[in-house]
BALOMAR-699705 format. One record per residue (C-alpha): residue number from 1; x, y, z; residue in three letters. Coordinates in nm, 3 decimals. Each point is the difference from the previous one (the first is absolute). Example, Ala and Ser with C-alpha at 12.3 -4.5 7.8 and 13.67 -1.06 7.14 Angstrom:
<rs>
+-----+---------+---------+---------+------+
: seq :      c1 :      c2 :      c3 : type :
+-----+---------+---------+---------+------+
:   1 :   1.230 :  -0.450 :   0.780 :  ALA :
:   2 :   0.137 :   0.344 :  -0.066 :  SER :
+-----+---------+---------+---------+------+
</rs>
This chain:
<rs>
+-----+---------+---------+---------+------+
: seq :      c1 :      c2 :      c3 : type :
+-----+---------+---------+---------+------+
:   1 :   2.012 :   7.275 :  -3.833 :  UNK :
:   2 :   0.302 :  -0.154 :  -0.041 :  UNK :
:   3 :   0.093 :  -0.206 :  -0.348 :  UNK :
:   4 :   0.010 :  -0.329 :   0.197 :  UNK :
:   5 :  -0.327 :   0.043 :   0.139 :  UNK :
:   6 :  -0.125 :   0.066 :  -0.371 :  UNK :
:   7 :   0.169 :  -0.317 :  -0.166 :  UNK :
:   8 :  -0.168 :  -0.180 :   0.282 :  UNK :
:   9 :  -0.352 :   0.135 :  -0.056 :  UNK :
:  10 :   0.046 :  -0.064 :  -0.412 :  UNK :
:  11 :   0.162 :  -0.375 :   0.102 :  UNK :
:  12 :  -0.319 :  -0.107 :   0.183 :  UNK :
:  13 :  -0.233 :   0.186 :  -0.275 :  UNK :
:  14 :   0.159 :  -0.172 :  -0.244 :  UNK :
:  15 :  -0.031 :  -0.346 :   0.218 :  UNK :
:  16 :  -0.285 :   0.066 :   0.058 :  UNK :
:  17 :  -0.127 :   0.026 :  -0.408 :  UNK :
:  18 :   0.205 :  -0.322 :  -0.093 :  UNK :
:  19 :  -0.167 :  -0.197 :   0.305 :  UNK :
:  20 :  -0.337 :   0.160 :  -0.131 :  UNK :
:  21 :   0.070 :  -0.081 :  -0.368 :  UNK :
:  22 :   0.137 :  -0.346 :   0.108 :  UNK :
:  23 :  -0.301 :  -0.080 :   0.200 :  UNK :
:  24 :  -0.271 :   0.102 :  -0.320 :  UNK :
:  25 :   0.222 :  -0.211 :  -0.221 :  UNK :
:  26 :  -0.065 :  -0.296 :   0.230 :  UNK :
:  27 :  -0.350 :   0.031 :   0.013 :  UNK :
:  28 :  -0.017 :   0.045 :  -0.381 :  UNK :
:  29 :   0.197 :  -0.337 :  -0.017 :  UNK :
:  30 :  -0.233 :  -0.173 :   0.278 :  UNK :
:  31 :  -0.350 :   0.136 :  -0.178 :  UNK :
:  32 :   0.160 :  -0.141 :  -0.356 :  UNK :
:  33 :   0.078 :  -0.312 :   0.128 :  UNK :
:  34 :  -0.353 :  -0.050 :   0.152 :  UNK :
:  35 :  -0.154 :   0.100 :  -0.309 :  UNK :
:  36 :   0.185 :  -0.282 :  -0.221 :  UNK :
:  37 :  -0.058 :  -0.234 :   0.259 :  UNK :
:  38 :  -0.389 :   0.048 :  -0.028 :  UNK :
:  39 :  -0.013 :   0.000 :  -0.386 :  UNK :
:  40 :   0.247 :  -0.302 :   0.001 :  UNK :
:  41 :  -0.268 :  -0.156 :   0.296 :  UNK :
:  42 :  -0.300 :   0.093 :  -0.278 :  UNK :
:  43 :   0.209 :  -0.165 :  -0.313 :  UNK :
:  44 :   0.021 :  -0.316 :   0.182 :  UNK :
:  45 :  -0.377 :   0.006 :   0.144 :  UNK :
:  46 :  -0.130 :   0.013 :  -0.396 :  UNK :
:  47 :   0.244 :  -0.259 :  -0.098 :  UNK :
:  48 :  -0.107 :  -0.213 :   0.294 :  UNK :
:  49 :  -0.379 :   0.069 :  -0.082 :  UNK :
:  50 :   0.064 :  -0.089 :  -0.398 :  UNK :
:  51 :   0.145 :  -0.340 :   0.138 :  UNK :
:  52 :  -0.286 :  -0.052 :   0.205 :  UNK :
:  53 :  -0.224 :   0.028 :  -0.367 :  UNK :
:  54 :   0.263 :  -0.200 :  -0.154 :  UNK :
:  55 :  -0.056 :  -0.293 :   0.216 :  UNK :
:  56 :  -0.364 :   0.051 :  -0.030 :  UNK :
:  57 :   0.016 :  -0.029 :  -0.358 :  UNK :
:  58 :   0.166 :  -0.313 :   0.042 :  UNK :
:  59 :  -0.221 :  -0.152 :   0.275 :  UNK :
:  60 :  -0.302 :   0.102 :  -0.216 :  UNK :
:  61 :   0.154 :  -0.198 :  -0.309 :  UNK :
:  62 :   0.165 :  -0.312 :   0.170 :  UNK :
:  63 :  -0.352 :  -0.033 :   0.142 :  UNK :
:  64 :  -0.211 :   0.083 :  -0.293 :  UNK :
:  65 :  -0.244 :  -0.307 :  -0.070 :  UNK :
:  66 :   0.035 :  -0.090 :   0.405 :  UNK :
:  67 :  -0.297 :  -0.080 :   0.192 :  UNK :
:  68 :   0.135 :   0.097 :   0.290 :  UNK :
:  69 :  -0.060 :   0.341 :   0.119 :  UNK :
:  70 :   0.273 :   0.296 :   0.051 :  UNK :
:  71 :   0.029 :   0.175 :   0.343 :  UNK :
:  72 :  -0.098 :   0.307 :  -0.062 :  UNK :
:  73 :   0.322 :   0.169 :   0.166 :  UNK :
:  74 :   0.344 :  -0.092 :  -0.047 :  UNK :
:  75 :   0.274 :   0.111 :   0.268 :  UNK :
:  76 :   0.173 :   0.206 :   0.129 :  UNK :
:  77 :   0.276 :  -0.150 :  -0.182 :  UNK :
:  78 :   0.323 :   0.096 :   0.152 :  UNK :
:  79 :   0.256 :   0.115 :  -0.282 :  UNK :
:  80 :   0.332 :   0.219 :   0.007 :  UNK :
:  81 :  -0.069 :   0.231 :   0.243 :  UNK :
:  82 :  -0.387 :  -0.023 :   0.009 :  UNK :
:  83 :  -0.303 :  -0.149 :  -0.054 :  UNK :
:  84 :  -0.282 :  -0.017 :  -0.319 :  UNK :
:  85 :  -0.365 :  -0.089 :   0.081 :  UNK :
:  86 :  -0.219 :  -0.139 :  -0.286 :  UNK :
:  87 :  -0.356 :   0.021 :   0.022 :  UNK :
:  88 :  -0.220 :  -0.177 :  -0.301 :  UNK :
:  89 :  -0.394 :   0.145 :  -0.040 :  UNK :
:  90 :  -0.103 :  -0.245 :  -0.287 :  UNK :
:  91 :  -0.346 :   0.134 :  -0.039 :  UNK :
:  92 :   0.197 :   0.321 :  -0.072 :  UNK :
:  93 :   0.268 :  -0.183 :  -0.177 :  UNK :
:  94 :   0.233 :   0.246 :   0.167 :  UNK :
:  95 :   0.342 :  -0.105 :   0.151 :  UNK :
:  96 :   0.148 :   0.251 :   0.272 :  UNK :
:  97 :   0.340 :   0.009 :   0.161 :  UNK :
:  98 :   0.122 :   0.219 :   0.258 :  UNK :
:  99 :   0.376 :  -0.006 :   0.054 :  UNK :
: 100 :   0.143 :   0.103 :   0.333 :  UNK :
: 101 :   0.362 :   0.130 :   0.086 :  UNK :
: 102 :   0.058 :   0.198 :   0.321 :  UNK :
: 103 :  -0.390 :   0.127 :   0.012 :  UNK :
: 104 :   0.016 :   0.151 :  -0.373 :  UNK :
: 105 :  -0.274 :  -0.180 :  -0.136 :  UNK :
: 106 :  -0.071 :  -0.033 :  -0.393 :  UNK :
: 107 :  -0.270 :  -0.167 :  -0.179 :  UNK :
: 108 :  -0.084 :  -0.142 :  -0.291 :  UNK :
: 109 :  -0.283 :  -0.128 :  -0.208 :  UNK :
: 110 :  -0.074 :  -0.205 :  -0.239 :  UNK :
: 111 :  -0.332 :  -0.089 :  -0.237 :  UNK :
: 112 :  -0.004 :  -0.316 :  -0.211 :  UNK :
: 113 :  -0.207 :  -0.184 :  -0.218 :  UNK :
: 114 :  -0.102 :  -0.365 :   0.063 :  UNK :
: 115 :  -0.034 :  -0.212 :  -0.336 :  UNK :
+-----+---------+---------+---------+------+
</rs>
């Protein structure tokens, strides 16, 4: 074999391990990114689901006394980039909230103690 014919069989190995290498580093990159964007996607779901208990907390007191009755579910309540959903089970005296963002779902409860 001929040196030309060598360089051009260790050129297109060498291609070959960059493009490989290259393409790996990519799909490092795209896998990373999707990660963050789910935990970022969770974050925001349990911030959205504590605002749905905050608002309950201040229905319950801005109405405490009332004689008119709650609803018993409250939402969904569109905010940022999703929703919260508030449900009140006063036998239970148990507030839940479920915030939504991009189908991550994340829920939170709450017990508290009528005077």
């Amino acid at each position: 074999m001929n040196e030309r014919g060598v360089t051009l069989i260790t050129v297109v190995i060498i291609m070959f391990t960059i493009a490989l290498i290259g393409a790996s580093l990519i799909e490092l990159v795209s896998s990373v990114n999707l990660s963050t964007n789910k935990v970022l996607d969770e974050t925001k779901a349990r911030y959205l689901a504590e605002a749905g208990i905050a608002e309950a907390i201040y229905i319950l007191r801005a109405r405490a006394g009332a004689e008119e009755s709650l609803d018993e579910i409250l939402g969904p309540v569109p905010l940022g980039d999703g929703t919260y959903t508030v449900w009140f089970d006063f036998r239970e005296s148990l507030i839940t909230s479920i915030g939504t963002v991009n189908s991550i779902k994340k829920k939170l409860q709450l017990q508290y103690n009528v005077f």
